[in-house]
LONUMAR-397586 format. One line per 5 residues: their letters; for each residue x, y, z of N, C-alpha, C. Coordinates in nm, 4 decimals. Each point is the difference from the previous one (the first is absolute). Layout:
BEGIN
a = X/Y/Z/X/Y/Z/X/Y/Z; ... .
REM end
This chain:
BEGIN
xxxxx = -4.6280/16.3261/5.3564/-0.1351/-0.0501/-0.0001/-0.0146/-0.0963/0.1181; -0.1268/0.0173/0.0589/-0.0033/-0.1008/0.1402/-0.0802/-0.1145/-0.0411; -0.0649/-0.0771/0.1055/-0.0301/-0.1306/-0.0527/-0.1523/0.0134/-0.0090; -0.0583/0.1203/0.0087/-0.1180/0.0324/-0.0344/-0.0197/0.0753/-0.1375; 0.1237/-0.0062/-0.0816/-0.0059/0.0345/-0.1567/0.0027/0.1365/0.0081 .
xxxxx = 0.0548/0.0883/0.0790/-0.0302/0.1372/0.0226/0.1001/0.0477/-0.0239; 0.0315/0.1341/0.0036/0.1663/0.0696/0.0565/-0.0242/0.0423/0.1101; 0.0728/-0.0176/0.1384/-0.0294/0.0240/0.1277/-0.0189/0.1762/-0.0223; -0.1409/0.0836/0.0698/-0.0344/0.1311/-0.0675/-0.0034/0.0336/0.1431; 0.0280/-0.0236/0.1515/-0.0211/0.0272/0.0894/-0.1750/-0.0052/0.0368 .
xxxxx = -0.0471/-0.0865/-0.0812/-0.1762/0.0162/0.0641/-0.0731/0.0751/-0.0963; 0.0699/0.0689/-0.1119/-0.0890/0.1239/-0.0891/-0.1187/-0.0672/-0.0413; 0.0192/-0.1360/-0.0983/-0.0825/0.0003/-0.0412/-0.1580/-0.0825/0.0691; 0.0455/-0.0072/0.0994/-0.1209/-0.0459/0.1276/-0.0799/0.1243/0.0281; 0.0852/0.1184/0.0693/-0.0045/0.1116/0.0693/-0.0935/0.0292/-0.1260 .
xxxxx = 0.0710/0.0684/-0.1466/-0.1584/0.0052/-0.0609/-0.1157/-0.0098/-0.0302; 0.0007/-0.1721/0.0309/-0.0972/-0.0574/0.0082/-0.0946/0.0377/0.1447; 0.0233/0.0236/0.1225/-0.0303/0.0584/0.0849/-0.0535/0.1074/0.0542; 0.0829/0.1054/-0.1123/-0.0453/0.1397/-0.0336/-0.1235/0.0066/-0.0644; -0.0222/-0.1283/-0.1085/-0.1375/0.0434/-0.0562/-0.0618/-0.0858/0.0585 .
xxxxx = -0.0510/-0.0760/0.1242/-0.1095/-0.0821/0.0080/-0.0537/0.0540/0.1357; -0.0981/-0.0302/0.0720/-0.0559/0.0908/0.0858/0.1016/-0.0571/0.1487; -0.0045/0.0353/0.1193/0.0822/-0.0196/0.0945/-0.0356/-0.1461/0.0649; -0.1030/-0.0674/-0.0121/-0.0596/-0.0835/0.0301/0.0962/-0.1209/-0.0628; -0.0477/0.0309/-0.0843/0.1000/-0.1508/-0.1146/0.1288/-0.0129/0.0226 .
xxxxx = 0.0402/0.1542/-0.0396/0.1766/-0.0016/0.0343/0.0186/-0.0555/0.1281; -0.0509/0.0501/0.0732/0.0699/-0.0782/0.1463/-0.0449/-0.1388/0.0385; -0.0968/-0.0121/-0.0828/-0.0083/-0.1616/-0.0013/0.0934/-0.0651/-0.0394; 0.0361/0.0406/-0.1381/0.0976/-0.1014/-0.0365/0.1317/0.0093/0.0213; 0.0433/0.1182/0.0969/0.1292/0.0446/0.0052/-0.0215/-0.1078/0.1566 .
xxxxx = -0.0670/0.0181/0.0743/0.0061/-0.0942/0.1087/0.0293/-0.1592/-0.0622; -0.0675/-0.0693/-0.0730/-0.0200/-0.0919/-0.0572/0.1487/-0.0098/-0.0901; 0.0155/0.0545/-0.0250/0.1693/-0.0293/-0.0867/0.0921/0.0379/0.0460; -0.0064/0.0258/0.1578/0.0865/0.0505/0.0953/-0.0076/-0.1437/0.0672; -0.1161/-0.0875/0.0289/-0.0213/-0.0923/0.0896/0.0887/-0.1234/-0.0790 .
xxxxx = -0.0390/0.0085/-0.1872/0.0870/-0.1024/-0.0831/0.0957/-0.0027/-0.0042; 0.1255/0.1395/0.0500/0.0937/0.0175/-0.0169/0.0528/-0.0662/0.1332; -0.0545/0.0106/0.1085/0.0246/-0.0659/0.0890/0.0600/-0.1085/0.0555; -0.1242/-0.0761/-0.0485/-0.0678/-0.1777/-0.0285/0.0977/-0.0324/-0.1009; 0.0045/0.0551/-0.1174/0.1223/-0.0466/-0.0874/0.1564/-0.0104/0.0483 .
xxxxx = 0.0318/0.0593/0.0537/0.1080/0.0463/0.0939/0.0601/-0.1072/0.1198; -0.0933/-0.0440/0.0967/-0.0275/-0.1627/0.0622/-0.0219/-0.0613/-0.0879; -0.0518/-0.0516/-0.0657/-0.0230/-0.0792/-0.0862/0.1047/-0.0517/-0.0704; 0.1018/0.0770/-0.0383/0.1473/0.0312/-0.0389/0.0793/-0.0682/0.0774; 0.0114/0.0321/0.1369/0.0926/-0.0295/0.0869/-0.0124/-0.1297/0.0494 .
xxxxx = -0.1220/-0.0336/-0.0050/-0.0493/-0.1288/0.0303/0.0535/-0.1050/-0.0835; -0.1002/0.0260/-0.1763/0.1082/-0.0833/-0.0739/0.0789/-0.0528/-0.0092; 0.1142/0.1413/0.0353/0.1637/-0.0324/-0.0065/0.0489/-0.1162/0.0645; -0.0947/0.0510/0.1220/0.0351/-0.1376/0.1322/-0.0267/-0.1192/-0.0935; -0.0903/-0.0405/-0.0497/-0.0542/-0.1097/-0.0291/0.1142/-0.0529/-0.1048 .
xxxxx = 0.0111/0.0718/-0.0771/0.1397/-0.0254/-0.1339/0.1080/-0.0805/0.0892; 0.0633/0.1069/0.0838/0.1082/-0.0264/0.0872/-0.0501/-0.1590/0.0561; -0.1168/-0.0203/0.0407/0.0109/-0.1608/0.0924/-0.0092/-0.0853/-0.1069; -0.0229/0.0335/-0.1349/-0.0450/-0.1335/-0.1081/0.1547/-0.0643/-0.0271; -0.0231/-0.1374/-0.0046/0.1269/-0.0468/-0.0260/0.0183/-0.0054/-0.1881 .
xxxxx = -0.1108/-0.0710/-0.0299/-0.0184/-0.0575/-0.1531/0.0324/0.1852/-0.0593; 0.0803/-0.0566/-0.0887/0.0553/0.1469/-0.0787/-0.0913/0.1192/-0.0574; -0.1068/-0.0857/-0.1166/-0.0622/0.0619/-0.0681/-0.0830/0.0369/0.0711; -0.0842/-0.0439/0.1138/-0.0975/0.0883/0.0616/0.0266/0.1006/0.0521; 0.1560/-0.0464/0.0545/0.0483/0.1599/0.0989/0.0381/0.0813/-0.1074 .
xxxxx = 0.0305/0.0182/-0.1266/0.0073/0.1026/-0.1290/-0.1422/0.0884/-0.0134; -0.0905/-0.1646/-0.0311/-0.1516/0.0518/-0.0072/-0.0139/0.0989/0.1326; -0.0022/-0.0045/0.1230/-0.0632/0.0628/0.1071/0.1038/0.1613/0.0249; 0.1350/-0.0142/-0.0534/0.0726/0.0735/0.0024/-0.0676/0.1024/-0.0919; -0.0108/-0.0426/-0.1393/-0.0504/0.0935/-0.1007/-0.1405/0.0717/0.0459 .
xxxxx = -0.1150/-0.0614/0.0357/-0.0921/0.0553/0.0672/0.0135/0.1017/0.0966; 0.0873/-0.0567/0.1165/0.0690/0.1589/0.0777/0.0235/0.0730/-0.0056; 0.1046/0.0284/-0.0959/0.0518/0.1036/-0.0506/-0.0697/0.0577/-0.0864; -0.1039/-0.0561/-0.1055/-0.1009/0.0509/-0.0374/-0.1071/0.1269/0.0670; -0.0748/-0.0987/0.0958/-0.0500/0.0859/0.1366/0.0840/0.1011/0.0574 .
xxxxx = 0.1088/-0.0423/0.0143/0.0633/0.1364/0.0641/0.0041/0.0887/-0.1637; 0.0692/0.0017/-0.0815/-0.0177/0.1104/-0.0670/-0.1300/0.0760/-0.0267; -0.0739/-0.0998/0.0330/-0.1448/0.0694/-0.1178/-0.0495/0.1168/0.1596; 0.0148/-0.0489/0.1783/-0.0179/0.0450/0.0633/0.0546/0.1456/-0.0284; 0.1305/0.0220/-0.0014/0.0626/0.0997/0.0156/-0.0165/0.1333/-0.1266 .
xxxxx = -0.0162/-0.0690/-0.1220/-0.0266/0.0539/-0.1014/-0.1641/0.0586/0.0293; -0.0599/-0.0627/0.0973/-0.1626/0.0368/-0.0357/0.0244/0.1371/0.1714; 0.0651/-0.0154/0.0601/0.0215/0.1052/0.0947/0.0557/0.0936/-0.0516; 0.1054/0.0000/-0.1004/0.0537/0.1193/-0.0458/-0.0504/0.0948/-0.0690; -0.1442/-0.0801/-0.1072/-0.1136/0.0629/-0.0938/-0.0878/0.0572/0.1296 .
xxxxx = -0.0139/-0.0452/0.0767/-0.1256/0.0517/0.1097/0.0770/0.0799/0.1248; 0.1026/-0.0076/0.0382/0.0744/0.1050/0.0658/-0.0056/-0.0682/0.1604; -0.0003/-0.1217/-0.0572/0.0290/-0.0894/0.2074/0.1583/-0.0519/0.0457; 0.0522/0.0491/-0.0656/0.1311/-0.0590/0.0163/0.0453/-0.0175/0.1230; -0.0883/0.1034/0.1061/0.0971/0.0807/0.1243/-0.1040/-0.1861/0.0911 .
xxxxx = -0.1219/0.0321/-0.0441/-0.0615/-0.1427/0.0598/0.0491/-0.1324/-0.0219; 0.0176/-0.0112/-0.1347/0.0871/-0.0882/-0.0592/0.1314/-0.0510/0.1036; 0.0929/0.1031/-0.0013/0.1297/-0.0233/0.0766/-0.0564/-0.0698/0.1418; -0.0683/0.0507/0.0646/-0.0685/-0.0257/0.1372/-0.0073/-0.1569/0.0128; -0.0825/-0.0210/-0.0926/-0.0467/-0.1406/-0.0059/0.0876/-0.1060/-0.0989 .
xxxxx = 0.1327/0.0589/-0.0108/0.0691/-0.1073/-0.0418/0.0597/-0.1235/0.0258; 0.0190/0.0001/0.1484/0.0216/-0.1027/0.0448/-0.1122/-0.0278/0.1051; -0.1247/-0.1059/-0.1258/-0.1070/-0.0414/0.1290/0.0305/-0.1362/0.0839; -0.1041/-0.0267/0.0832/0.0292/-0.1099/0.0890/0.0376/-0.1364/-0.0897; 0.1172/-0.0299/0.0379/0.0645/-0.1282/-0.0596/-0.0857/-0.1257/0.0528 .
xxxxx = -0.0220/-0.1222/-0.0949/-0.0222/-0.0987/-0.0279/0.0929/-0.1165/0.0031; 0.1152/0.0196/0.0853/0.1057/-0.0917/-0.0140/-0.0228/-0.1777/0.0262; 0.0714/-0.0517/-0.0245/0.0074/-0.1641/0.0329/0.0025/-0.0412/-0.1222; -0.0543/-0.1404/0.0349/0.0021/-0.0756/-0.1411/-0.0795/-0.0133/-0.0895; -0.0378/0.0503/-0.1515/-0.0832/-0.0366/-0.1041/-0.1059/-0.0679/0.0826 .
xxxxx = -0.1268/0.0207/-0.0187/-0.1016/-0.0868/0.0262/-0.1174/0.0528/-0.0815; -0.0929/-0.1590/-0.0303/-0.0972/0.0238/-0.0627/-0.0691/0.1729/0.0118; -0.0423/-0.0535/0.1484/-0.1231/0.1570/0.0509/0.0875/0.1263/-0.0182; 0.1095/0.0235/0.0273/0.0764/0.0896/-0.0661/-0.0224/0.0911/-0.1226; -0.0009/-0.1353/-0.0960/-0.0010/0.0234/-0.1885/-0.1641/0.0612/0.0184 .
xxxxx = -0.0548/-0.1129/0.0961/-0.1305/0.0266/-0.0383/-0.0570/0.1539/0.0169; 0.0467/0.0273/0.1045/-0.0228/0.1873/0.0547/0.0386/0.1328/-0.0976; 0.1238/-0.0862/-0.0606/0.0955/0.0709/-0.0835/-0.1568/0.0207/-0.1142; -0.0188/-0.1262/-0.0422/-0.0997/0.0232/-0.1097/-0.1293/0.0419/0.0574; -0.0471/0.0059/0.1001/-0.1118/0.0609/-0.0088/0.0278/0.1995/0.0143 .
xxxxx = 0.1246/-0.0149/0.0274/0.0264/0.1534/0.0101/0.0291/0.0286/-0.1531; 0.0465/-0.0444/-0.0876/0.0142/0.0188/-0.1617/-0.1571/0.0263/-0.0468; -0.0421/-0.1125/0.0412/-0.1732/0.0272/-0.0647/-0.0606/0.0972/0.0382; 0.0130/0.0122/0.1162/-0.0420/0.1565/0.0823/-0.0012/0.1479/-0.0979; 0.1780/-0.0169/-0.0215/0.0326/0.1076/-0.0883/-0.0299/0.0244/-0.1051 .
xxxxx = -0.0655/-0.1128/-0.0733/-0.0423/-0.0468/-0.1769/-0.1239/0.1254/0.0425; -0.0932/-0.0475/0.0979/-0.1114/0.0277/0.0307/0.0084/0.1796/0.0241; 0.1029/0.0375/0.0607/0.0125/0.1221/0.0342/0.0543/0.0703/-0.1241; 0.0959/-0.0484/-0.0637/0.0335/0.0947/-0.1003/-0.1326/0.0056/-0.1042; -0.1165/-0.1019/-0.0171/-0.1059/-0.0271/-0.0764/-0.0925/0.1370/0.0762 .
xxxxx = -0.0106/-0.0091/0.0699/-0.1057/0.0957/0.0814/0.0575/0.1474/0.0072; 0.1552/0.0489/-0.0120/0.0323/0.1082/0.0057/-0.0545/0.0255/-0.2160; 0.0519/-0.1001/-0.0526/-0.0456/0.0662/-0.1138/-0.1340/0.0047/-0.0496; -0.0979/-0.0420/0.0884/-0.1426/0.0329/-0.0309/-0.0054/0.1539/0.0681; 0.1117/0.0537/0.0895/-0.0195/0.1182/0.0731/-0.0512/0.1248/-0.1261 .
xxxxx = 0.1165/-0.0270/-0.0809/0.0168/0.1005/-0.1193/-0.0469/-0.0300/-0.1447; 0.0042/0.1620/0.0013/-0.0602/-0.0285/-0.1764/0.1154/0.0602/-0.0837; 0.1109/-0.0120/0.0184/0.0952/0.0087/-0.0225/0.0941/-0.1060/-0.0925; -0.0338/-0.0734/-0.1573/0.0632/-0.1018/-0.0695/0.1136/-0.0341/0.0528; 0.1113/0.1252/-0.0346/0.1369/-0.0013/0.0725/0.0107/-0.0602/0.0926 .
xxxxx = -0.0606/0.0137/0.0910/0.0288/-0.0224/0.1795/-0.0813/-0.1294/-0.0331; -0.0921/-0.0485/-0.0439/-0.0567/-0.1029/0.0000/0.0458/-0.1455/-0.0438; 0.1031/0.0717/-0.1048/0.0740/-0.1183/-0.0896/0.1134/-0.0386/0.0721; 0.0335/0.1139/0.1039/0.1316/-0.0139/0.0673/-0.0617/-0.0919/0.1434; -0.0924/0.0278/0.0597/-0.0929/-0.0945/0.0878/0.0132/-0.1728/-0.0063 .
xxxxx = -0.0591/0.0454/-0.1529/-0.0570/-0.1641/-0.0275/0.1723/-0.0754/-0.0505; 0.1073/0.0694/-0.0627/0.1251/-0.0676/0.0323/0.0383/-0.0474/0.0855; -0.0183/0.1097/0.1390/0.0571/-0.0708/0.1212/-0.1079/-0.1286/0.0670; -0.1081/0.0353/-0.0587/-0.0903/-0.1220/0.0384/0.0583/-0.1694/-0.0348; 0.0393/0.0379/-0.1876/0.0822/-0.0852/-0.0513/0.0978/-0.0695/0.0329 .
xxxxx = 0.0551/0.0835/0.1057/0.1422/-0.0416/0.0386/-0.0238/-0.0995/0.1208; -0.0788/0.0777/0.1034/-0.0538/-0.1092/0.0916/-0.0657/-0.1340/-0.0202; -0.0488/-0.0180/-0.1445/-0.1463/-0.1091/-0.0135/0.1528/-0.0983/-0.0563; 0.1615/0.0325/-0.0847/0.0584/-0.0169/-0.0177/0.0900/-0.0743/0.1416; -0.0029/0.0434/0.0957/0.0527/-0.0107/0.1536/-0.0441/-0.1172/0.0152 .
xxxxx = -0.1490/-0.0126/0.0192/-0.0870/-0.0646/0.0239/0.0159/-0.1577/-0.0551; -0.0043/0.0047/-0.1294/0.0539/-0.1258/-0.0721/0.1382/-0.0528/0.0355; 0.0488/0.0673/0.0635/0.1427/-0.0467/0.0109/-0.0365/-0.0325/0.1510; -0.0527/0.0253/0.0961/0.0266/-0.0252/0.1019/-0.0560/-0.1506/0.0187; -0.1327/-0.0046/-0.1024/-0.0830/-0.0804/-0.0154/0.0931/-0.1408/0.0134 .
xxxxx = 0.0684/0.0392/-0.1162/0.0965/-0.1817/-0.0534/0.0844/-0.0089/0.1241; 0.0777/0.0996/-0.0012/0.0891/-0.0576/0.1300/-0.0829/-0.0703/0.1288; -0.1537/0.0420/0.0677/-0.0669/-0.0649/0.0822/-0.0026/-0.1322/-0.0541; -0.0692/-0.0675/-0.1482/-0.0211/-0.0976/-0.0571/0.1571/-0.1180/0.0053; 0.0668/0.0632/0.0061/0.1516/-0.0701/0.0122/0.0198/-0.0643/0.1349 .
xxxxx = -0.0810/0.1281/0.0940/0.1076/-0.0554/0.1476/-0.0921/-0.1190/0.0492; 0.1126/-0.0974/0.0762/-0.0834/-0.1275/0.0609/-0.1066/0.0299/0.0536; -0.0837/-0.0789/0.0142/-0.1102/0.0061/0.1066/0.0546/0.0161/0.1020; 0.0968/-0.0039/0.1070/0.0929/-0.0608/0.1563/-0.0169/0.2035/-0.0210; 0.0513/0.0553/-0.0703/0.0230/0.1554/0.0425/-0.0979/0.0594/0.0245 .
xxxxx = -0.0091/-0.0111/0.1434/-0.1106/0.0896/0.0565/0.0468/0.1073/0.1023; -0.0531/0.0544/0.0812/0.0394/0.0691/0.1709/-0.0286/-0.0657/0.0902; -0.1424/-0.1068/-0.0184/-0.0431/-0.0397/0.1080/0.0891/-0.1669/0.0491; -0.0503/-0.0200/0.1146/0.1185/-0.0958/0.0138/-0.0322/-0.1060/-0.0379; 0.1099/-0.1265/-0.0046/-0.0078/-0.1010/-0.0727/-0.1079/-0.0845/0.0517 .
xxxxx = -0.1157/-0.0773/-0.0484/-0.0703/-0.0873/0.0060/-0.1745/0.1059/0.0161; -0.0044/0.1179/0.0263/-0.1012/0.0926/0.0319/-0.0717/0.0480/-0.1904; 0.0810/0.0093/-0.0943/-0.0199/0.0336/-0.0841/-0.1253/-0.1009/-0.0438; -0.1447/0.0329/-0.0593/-0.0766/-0.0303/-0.0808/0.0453/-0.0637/-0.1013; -0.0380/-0.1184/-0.0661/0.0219/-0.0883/-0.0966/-0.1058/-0.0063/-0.1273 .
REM end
C-alpha cells in the first residue's frame, strides 16, 4: 500500500477515470497532477535541505518527517498517473544550499500552500469520490506541512534572515 492509501495499480485506477470523462478534463488534470507531482518532488528535496541545516533536534525530525512525506506521496501519485519517467527527470531539482534561513522556510511554505491549493483544485477537476477523497488527503498532508513549517518559522530568532546585517526591517 502507498502513501496515498492505494495498492500501487500502475495508473489503472486514474486511466479509468480518464477513459470515462471527455478529453478535455482528462488532460487537464493529468497535466495538473503531472505539474503536483513535480512541485512535490522539489519541494521534497528542498525540505530535506532544510532538516539537514536545523540544529535543534525536534524540528529537524519535524521537517525530516514532512520530506519524506512529500517525497512519498510525490512518487506514489506518479505511479497512479503514469509520470514516473518525468518524475525521475526532475529528481534532482535546483539545490537551495547554505544555511537555514528565515526566507528559505518562508519559500518552502509558500510552495506547501501552493500545493494545498493545487491538490484542492485538481479535486474540483473530478467527479470522481475515489479520486476526490484521495485529492483532498494529499491536500491534508500539505495543510499538515504547513503547520509544521509554520512553528519552526515562530521559533527562529528574529537575526535569521538572508539579508545583511543591519538592512533587515524592524
Amino acid at each position: 500500500m502507498n502513501s496515498m492509501g492505494t495498492r500501487p495499480q500502475g495508473g489503472s485506477w486514474l486511466r479509468r477515470w480518464f477513459g470515462g470523462n471527455g478529453p478535455g478534463g482528462a488532460e487537464a488534470l493529468q497535466a495538473l497532477l503531472t505539474r503536483i507531482c513535480l512541485q512535490e518532488t522539489a519541494l521534497a528535496c528542498h525540505l530535506a535541505e532544510r532538516a539537514r541545516a536545523l540544529r535543534f533536534g525536534p524540528h529537524r525530525r519535524s521537517l525530516e518527517v514532512v520530506a519524506e512525506r512529500d517525497r512519498q506521496n510525490a512518487h506514489a501519485l506518479a505511479r497512479e498517473i503514469g509520470c514516473e519517467t518525468a518524475l525521475t527527470a526532475a529528481a534532482t531539482p535546483t539545490r537551495r544550499p547554505g544555511t537555514l534561513t528565515a526566507t528559505k522556510l518562508i519559500r518552502d511554505l509558500d510552495e506547501t500552500e501552493d500545493l494545498y491549493a493545487l491538490y484542492r483544485q485538481a479535486g474540483r477537476l473530478t467527479s470522481d469520490v475515489t479520486l476526490r477523497g484521495k485529492l483532498d488527503g494529499l491536500a491534508a498532508d500539505e495543510a499538515r506541512g504547513s503547520q509544521t513549517i509554520r512553528g519552526i518559522l515562530a521559533t527562529l530568532d528574529n537575526y535569521v534572515t538572508d539579508l545583511p546585517w543591519g538592512s533587515h526591517v524592524s
